[in-house]
C-alpha positions as CSV (number, residue, x, y, z in Angstrom):
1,X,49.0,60.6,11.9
2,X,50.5,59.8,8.5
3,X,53.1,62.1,7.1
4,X,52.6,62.4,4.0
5,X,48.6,64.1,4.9
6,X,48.6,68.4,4.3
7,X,48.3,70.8,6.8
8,X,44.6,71.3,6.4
9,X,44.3,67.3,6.4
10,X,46.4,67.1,9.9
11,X,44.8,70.1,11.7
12,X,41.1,68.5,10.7
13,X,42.0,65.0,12.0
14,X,43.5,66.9,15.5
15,X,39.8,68.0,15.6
16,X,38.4,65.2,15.3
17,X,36.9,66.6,11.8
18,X,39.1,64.5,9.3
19,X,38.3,61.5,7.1
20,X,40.9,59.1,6.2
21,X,43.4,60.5,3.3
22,X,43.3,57.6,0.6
23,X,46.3,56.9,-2.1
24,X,46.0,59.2,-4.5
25,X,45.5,58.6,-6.9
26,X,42.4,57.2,-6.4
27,X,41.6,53.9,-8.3
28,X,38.5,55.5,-10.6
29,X,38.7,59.5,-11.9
30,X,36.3,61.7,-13.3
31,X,37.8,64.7,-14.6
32,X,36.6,68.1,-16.5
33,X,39.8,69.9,-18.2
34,X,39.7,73.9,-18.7
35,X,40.3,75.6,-21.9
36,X,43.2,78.0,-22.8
37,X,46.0,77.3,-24.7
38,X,48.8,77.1,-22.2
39,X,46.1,75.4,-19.4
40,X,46.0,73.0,-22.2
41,X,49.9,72.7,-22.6
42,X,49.7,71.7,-18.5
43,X,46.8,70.0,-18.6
44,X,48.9,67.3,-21.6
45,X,51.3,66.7,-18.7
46,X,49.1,66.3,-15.7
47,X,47.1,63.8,-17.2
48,X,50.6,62.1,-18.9
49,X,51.9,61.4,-15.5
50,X,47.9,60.1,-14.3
51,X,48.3,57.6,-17.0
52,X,51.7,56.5,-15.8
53,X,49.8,55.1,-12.8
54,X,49.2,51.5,-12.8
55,X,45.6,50.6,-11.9
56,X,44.4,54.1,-12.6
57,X,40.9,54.3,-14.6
58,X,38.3,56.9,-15.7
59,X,34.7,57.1,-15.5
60,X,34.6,60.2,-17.1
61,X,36.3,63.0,-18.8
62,X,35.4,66.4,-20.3
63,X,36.6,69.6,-21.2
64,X,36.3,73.3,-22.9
65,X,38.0,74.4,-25.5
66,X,41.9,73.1,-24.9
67,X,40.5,70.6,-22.7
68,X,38.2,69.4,-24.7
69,X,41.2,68.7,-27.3
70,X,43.2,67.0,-24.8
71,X,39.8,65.0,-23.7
72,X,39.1,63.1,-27.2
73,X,42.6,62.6,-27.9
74,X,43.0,60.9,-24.4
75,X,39.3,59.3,-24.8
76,X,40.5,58.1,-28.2
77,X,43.5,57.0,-26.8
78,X,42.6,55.0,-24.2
79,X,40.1,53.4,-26.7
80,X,42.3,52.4,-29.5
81,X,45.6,51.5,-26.8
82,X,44.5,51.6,-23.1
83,X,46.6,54.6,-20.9
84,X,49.6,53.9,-23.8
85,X,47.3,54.7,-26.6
86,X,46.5,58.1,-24.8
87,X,49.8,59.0,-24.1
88,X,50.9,58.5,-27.5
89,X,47.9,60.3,-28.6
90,X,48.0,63.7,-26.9
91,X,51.3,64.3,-28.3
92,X,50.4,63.8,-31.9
93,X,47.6,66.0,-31.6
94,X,49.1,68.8,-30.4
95,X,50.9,71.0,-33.4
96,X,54.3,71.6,-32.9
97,X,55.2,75.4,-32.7
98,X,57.2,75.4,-36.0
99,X,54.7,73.8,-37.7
100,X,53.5,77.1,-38.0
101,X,49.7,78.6,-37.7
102,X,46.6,77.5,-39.4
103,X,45.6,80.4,-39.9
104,X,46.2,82.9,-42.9
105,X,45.6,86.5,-43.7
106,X,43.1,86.8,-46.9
107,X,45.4,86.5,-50.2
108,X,48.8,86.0,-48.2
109,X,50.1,82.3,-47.2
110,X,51.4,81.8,-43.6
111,X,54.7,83.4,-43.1
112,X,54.6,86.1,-45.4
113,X,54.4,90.0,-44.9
114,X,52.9,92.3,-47.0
């Protein structure tokens, strides 16, 4: 039994029941990212580290809302740079938090009270 398998994965090959536990990553990924702003923020850091894998690809990728943000700037990415491109590209499209918001209250710029 190898030792780097989970409980669940150990106690279903004593059964009898497992399959064999590949390297993971695997080779090809299909992946669908959930929305939310700080699923988002984790989401930019999972798939960093997936595209520090050498050999790792992607059949597909798709997401809602946050995800979907970080899935064009990582399909861009990859496009314009291979896993490089998208790892420099999820950064820059992600607005830094004293940047400030895009969004105003009518007649007053961001920032201001009253």
């Amino acid at each position: 039994m190898r030792l780097d398998m989970t409980l669940i994965d150990k106690a279903l090959a004593l059964l009898g029941l497992g399959q064999d536990v590949s390297v993971w990553p695997p080779d090809r990924l299909s992946l669908a990212l959930q929305g939310g702003g700080s699923f988002g923020a984790f989401t930019w850091g999972v798939l960093d580290r997936l595209l520090e894998e050498p050999g790792t690809s992607f059949d597909a990728i798709s997401g809602a809302s946050a995800g979907s943000v970080n899935a064009v700037l990582m399909a861009s990415g990859m496009i314009e740079g291979g896993p490089d491109g998208a790892r420099d590209a999820l950064p820059a499209g992600v607005p830094s938090a004293k940047e400030g918001s895009s969004f105003t209250v009518k007649g007053r710029p961001n920032g201001t009270k009253n």
